[in-house]
C-alpha positions in Angstrom: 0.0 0.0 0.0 2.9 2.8 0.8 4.8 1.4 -2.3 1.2 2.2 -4.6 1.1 5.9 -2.1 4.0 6.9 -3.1 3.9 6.3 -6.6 0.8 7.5 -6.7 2.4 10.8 -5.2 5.9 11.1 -7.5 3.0 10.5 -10.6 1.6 14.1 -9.9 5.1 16.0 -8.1 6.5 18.5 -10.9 8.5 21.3 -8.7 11.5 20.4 -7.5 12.0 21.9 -3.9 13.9 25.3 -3.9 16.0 26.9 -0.9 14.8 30.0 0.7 16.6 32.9 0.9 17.7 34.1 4.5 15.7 37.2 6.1 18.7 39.6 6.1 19.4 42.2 8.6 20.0 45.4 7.4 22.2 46.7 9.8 25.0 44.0 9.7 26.9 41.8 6.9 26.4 38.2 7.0 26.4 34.7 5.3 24.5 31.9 5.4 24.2 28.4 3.8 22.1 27.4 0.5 21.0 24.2 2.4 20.2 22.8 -1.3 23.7 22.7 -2.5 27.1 22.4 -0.2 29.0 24.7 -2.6 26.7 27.7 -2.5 26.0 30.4 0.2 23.7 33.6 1.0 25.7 36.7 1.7 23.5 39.2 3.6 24.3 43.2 2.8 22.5 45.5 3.6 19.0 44.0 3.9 19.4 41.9 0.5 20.5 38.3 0.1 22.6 37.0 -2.5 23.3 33.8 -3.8 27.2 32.5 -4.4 29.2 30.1 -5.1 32.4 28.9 -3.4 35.6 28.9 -6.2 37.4 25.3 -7.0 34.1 23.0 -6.0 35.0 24.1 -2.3 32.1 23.4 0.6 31.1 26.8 2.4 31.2 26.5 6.1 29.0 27.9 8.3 30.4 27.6 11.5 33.5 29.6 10.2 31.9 31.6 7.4 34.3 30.7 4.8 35.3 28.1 1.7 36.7 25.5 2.1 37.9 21.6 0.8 35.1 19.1 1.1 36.8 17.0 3.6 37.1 19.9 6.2 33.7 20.6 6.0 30.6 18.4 7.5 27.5 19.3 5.4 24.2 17.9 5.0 22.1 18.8 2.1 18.6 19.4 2.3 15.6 17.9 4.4 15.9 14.8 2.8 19.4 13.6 2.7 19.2 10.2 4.4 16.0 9.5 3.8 15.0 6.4 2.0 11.3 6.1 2.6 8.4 8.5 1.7 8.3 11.4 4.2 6.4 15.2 4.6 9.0 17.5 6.3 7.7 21.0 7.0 9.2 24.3 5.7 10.1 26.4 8.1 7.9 29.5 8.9 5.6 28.1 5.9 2.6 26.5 6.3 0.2 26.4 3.1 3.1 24.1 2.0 5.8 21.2 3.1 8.9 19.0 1.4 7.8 15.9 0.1 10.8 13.4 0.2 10.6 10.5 -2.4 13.7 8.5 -1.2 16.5 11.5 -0.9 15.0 13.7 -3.6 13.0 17.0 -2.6 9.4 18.2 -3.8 7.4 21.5 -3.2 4.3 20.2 -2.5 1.0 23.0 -1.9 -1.7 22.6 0.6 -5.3 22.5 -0.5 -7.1 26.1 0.1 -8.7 26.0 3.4 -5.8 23.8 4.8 -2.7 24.0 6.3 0.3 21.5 7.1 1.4 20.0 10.3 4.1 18.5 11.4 2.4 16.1 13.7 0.2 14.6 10.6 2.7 14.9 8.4 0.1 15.8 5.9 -2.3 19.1 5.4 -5.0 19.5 7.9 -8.3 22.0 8.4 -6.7 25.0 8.9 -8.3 25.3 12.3 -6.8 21.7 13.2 -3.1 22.9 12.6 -0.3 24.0 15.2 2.0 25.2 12.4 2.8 29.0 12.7 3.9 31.7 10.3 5.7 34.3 11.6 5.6 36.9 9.5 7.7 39.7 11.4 10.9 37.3 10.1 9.9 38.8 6.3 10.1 41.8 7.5 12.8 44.3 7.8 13.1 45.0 11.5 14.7 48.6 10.3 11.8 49.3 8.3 9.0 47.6 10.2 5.7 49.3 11.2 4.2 48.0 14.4 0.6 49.2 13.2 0.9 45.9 10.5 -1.3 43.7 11.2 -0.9 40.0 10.2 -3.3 37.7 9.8 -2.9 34.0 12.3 -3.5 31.7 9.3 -5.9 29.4 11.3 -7.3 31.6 12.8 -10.7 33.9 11.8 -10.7 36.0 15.0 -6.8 36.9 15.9 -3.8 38.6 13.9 -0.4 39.5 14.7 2.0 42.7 15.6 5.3 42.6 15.2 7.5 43.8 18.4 10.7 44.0 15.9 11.1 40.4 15.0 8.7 38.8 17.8 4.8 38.0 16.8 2.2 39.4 19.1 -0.9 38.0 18.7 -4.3 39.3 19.9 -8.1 38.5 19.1 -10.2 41.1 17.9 -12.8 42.5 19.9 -16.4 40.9 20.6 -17.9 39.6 17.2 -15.4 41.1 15.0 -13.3 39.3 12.4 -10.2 39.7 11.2 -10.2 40.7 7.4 -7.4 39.7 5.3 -8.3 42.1 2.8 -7.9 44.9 5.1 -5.7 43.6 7.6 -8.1 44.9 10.1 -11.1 44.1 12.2 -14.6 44.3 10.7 -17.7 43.5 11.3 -18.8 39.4 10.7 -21.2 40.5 8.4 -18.8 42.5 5.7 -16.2 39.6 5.5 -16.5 36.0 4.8 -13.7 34.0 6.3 -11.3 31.7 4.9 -12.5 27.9 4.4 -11.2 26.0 7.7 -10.5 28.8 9.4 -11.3 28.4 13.0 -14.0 31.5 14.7 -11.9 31.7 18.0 
């Protein structure tokens, strides 16, 4: 039966999984792994990420932020090195999608509207079911960040989130009001219709 599953699941894969790039912090230099390739890294300037590659097929190292020959440096590639089964593995800070490992190679896969992915299924749930979390202050530019953002809680109909520099607040909007993605406010029940599998609390 998991040998038919998983066939049945590499018949209708088509994206490769891609790496994301680092949230940069504008206000210091830094580099960071591509976890989807050993020889590639993120350098973070000024806000912006950019993708390189280490000269003479040399691994980047993390722990000393430099290039170097394979054998000096331990690295694992991707969510799915090792693995030899069929397996979800959650991105992190996404949850309308996961990593769907077919043996050791890496797929994008997109949750249904209305659901969301956990980590303890392994598999999308009703949004309102999930315990995965987006947090979106890490998108955000903590030099350039407005605290009067509001985010929406994607399983959530009622609460939405503030961003104290790169921490989420979240709070419930008042009496029957909903939270309105649209408007990235609260509004009355009756002027917004909330996402499928969304939960009212």
């Amino acid at each position: 039966m998991n040998a038919v599953r998983g066939l049945l699941l590499l018949s209708i894969v088509s994206m490769c999984a891609t790496q994301t790039p680092p949230v940069c912090d504008s206000t210091v230099t830094s580099f960071h792994p591509d976890t989807t390739n050993c020889n590639q890294y993120y350098t973070c300037y000024q806000g912006v990420a950019t993708l390189q590659s280490c000269p003479d097929q040399k691994y980047f190292d993390a722990s000393r932020s430099l290039c170097d020959v394979p054998e000096n440096v331990p690295c694992t590639i991707g969510p799915c090195t090792g693995n030899t089964a069929l397996k979800a593995v959650e991105i992190p800070n996404i949850c309308t999608s996961y990593t769907l490992c077919v043996g050791e190679t890496a797929y994008n896969r997109t949750c249904a509207e209305g659901t969301l992915f956990d980590s303890a299924y392994g598999d999308c749930v009703l949004a309102s079911n999930s315990s995965c979390v987006e947090n979106p202050c890490l998108t955000t530019d903590p030099a350039t960040a407005l605290p009067a953002t509001l985010y929406p809680v994607l399983s959530s109909c009622k609460k939405y989130i503030i961003c104290n520099k790169l921490d989420p607040v979240v709070r419930t909007c008042a009496g029957a009001a909903v939270f309105s993605r649209t408007v990235s406010d609260c509004v009355d029940p009756a002027s917004y219709v909330c996402p499928p599998g969304t939960s009212d609390v």
